[in-house]
C-alpha positions, 0 to 999 in steps of 0.5 A: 322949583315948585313945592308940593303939598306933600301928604306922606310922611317918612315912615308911611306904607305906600303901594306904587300905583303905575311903573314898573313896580306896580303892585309893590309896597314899602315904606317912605325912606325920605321925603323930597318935596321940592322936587314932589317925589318920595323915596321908598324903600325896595321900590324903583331899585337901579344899578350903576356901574362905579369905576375904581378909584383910590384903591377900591375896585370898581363894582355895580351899586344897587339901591332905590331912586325917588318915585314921582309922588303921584305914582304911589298911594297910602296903604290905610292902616285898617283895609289895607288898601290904597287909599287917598289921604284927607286933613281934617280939624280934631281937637284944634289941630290938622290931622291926617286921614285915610278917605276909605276906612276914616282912620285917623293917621300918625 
């Protein structure tokens, strides 16, 4: 597998770009690099069927898969818009920055 250089956090606000979530936004629950996709929360949501077993009846189970990472894009803080990220140098260490407004991220 291939590692990707991974430029959201768990905790970032993303807007998804393309699929069949266009438009919606939500926060990065989880990170997988290795496989270079995020999980968002309330975003790419499926349903699978769960068959009974060990005295629980079977039920359909709703919840989120990972979104490829290029189909999401950093909301900037300050516009509010999707933006791409940059990493530049201040006070020694790398930091993250929104490429619309400059706004330097957490």
């Amino acid at each position: 597998m291939h590692m990707t250089k991974m430029k959201l956090k768990k905790g970032d606000t993303v807007r998804v770009i393309s699929g069949k979530d266009k438009g919606k936004t939500g926060t990065v629950v989880r990170v997988l690099p290795r496989e270079g996709r995020v999980l968002v929360d309330g975003v790419n949501r499926v349903k699978r069927h769960t068959k009974a077993r060990g005295g629980q009846s079977s039920r359909i189970v709703e919840a989120e898969r990972p979104i490829d990472l290029s189909n999401v894009m950093l909301v900037d803080p300050k516009t509010k818009k999707p933006t791409r990220v940059g990493r530049v140098i201040a006070d020694g260490a790398l930091v993250r920055v929104a490429k619309k407004s400059g706004t330097t991220l957490s």
